[in-house]
N, C-alpha and C positions, 0 to 999 in steps of 0.2 A: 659298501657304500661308495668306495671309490670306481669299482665297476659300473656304478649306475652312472657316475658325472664321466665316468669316458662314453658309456654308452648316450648319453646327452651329445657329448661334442660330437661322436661317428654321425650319427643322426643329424645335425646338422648341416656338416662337410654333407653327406649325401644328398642333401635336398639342396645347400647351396651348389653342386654340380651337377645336381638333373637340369638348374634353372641355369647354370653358367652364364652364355652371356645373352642372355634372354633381354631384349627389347620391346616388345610387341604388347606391350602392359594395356595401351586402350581395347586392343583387340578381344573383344568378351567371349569369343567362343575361343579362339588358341591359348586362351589363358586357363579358361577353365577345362581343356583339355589336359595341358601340361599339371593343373592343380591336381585334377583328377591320376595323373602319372605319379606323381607324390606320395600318394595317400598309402601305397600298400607297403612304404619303405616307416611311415610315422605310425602306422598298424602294427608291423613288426618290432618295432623300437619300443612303443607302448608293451606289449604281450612280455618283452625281454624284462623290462622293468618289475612290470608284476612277479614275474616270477624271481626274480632277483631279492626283490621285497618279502616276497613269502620263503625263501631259499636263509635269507638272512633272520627273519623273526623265530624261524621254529630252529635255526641255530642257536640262537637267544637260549629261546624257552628250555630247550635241552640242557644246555647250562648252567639255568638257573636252575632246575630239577622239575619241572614243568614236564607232564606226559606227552607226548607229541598230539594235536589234534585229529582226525581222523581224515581222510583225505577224500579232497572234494574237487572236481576240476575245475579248473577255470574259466571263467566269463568271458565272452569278448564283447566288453565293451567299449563304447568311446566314453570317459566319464562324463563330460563335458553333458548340459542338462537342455534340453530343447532344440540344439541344434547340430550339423553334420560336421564330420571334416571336410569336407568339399567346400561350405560356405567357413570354415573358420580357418583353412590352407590359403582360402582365396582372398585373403583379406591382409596380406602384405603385396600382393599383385595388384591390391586398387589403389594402396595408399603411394604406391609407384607412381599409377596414373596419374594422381592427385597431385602429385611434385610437376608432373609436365605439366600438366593440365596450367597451374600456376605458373610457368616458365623455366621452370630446374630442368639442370644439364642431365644428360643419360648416368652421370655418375651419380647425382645426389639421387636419381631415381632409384637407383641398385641399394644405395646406402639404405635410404628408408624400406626399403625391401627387406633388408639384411636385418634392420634394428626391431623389426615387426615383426619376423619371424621365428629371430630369438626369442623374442617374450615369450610367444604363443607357445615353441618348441619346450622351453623352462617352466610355464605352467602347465603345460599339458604332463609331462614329468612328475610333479612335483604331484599333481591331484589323482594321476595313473598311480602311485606311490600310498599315496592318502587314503583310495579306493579301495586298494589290496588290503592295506592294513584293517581296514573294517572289514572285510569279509575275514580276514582273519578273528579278528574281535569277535563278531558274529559267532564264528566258527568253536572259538573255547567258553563262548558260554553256552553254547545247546551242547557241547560234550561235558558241561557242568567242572570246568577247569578253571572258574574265576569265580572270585569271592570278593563284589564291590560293596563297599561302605558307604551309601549315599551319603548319609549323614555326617562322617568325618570329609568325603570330598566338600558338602556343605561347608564346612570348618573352612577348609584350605581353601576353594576358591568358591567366590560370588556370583556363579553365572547372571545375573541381571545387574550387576557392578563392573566399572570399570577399574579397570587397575594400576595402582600405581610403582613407578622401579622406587628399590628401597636405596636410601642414601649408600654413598661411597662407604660409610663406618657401618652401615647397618649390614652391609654386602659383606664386609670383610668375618662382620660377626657370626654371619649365616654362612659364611666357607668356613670360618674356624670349627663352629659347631658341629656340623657335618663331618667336618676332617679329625672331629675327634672321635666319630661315632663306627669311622670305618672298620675297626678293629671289631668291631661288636657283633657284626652281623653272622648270625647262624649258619650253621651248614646245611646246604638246603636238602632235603627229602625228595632223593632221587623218583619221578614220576609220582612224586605226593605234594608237591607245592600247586597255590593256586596263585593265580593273577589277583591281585589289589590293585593295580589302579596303572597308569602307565607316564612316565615322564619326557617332556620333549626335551632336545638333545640338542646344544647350539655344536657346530661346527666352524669355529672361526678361521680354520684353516683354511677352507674351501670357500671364500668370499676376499674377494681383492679388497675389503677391509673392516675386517672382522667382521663378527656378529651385531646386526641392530637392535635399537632400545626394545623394540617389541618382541624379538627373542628372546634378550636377556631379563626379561620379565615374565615370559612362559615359562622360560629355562627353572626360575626358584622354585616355582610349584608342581605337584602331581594332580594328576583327571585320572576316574575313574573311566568317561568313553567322552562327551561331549565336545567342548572347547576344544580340545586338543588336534583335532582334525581342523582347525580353522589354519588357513595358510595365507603368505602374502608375497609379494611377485619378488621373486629370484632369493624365494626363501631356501635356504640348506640345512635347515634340521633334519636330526632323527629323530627316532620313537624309540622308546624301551618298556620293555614290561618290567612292572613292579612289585616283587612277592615279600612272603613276609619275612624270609630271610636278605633280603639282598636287593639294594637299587642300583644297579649299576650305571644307569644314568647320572644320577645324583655325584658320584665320582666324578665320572667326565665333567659335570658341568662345573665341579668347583673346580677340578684344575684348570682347567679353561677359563674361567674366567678369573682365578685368583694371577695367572699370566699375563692376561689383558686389562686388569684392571685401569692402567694407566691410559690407556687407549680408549678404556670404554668412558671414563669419567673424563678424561680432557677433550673427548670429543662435543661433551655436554658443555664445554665453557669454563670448564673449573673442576677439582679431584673434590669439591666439596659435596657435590650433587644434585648442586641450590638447582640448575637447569634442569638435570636430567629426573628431577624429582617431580616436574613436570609432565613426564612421558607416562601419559592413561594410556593402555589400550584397554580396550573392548573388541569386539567381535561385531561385523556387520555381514549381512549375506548378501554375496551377489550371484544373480540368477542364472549365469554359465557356471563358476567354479563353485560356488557354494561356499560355509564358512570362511572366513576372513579376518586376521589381524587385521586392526587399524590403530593409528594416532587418535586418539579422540577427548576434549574435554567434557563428554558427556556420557550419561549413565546409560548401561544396558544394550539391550540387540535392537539394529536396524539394518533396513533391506539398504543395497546401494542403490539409487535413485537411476528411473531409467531401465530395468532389468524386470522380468519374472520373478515370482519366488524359485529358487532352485529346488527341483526334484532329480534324486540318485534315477540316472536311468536304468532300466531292464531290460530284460530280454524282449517282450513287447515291443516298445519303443525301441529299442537296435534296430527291429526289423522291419517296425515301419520308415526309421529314418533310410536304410540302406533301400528300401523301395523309393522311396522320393529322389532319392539319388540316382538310381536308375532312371526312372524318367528325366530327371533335369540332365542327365547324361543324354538320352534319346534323343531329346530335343536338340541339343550342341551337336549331335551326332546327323542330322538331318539338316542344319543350320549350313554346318561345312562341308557334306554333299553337295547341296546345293552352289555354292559357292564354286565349286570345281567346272560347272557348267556355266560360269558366269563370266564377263570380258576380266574380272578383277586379276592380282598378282595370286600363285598358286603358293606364294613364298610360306613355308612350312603348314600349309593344309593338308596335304597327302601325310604326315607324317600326326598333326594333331587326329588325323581322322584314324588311325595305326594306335594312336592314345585311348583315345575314348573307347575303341573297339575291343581293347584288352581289359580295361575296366567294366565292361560290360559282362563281358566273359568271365570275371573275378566274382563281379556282383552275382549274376547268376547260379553259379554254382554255390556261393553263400546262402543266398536264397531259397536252394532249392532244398541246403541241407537241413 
């Protein structure tokens, strides 16, 4: 897991140095050239992830005595649901514009460059992450390697309820409990366990300050498949599978939080948890990333306002997004020809035109395969 957060930062650094010191942000075709230069460095980064993810769960499963799944290649997809990378790369290069455009100096323009990109780079991770893990899910119940309990997840959690964190004493009660049960658990039945249900995993390590209330309230409970995939921006959870000898999730989260407790409830107002007792979440969908934590004082699932419903995309849809891309590439590509025979400055057109043409060349051969 910590390979996947250095794999985040390298990704980054590389895409904040393809754009270095790029100014030319109204410019709609050199922009969308250079976006399009991007794209096969945030391609690769994603692919690394995925397999990092699956590299890391069927370590798990092995562990816990789970049979290995049977092996299946991998997807390349973009998760993201209706739209490309090309339109979702180029949308901290508008929100640039948008600071000139208003009067900001070329620095605050890179800043908002910089603060847009990250998000996108940290969600696109985290749902690249989220994606894999379901086709693993997928993948051990048609090899018939999971054994869910609708009805006990019923018990545990209320998919059409919103949920609430339990007091600071009732938190201590539920780490005690748990920490007295650690001893108990079985010794698992090497390639005879099956998956029950799977646990999120806060990581307060890797958050400059700790884990939030909607973590640590996914954190107390197990899902069988649903909820659990719902995510929220600059989340760092894991996942763990859950068998009937052994939750290993459930460890980390009480010691984790039984170290944080002071942190987690004084940030609420008080260690009593009159505030924090406060904190519903529920799950809303939004139509690029799909599931979602949120804050919310109301009941059940809603769409974010403004978006599609989200659909997991396919193989289908990849390829027809990568052909739309191709042409909106054609066109930029015919755009800054032109412009080379034109009285205007040549200042980086020969080089955007070097861009496009190699994206082309990329898509192509994807294309064809």
């Amino acid at each position: 897991m910590q390979r996947k957060r250095s794999l985040t930062e390298r990704l980054l650094r590389l895409l904040l140095g393809l754009w270095g010191n790029y100014s030319q942000w109204s410019d709609e075709d050199l922009t969308k050239a250079r976006t399009a230069a991007s794209i096969p460095h945030v391609e690769s980064a994603l692919r690394e992830i995925q397999k990092e993810t699956r590299q890391f769960q069927f370590r798990v499963l092995k562990e816990l005595g789970v049979a290995t799944p049977k092996y299946r290649p991998p997807i390349d997809l973009y998760p993201r649901s209706r739209v490309d990378l090309l339109e979702v790369y180029g949308r901290p290069a508008r929100d640039a514009a948008k600071v000139l455009e208003r009067g900001g100096t070329p620095e605050q323009a890179f800043e908002a460059f910089e603060k847009r990109l990250e998000g996108i780079v940290e969600a696109d991770v985290i749902i690249a992450d989220r994606d894999e893990l379901k086709r693993i899910q997928d993948q051990l119940e048609a090899d018939g390697l999971t054994e869910y309990s609708e009805s006990e997840d019923a018990i545990v959690h209320d998919d059409d309820d919103s949920t609430e964190l339990m007091s600071r004493d009732e938190m201590e009660q539920w780490i005690k409990r748990f920490e007295d049960d650690y001893g108990l658990e079985n010794k698992p039945i090497v390639g005879g366990e099956r998956v029950i249900g799977w646990r999120r995993v806060i990581r307060p390590e890797l958050s400059r300050h700790g884990s939030c209330g909607l973590c640590v309230v996914a954190a107390t409970q197990w899902y069988t498949r649903g909820d659990l995939q719902a995510i929220h921006h600059l989340c760092k959870c894991a996942t763990l599978p859950v068998t009937k000898s052994a939750d290993p999730g459930l460890r980390w989260n009480a010691e984790d939080l039984r170290r944080n407790l002071d942190e987690i409830y004084g940030a609420g107002g008080g260690t009593a948890g009159k505030k924090l007792k406060r904190i519903r979440v529920a799950v809303r969908e939004h139509g690029e990333l799909g599931p979602m934590l949120a804050y919310s004082a109301k009941r059940g699932w809603s769409p974010v306002e403004g978006f599609e419903p989200y659909t997991p995309p396919n193989a289908s849809v990849q390829k027809e997004r990568l052909s739309n891309r191709r042409s909106e590439l054609e066109a930029t590509l015919a755009n800054l020809r032109a412009r080379l025979g034109g009285d205007g400055s040549r200042e980086g057109i020969d080089h955007a035109i070097w861009e496009v043409e190699q994206s082309l060349k990329e898509l192509d051969a994807r294309l064809a395969a």
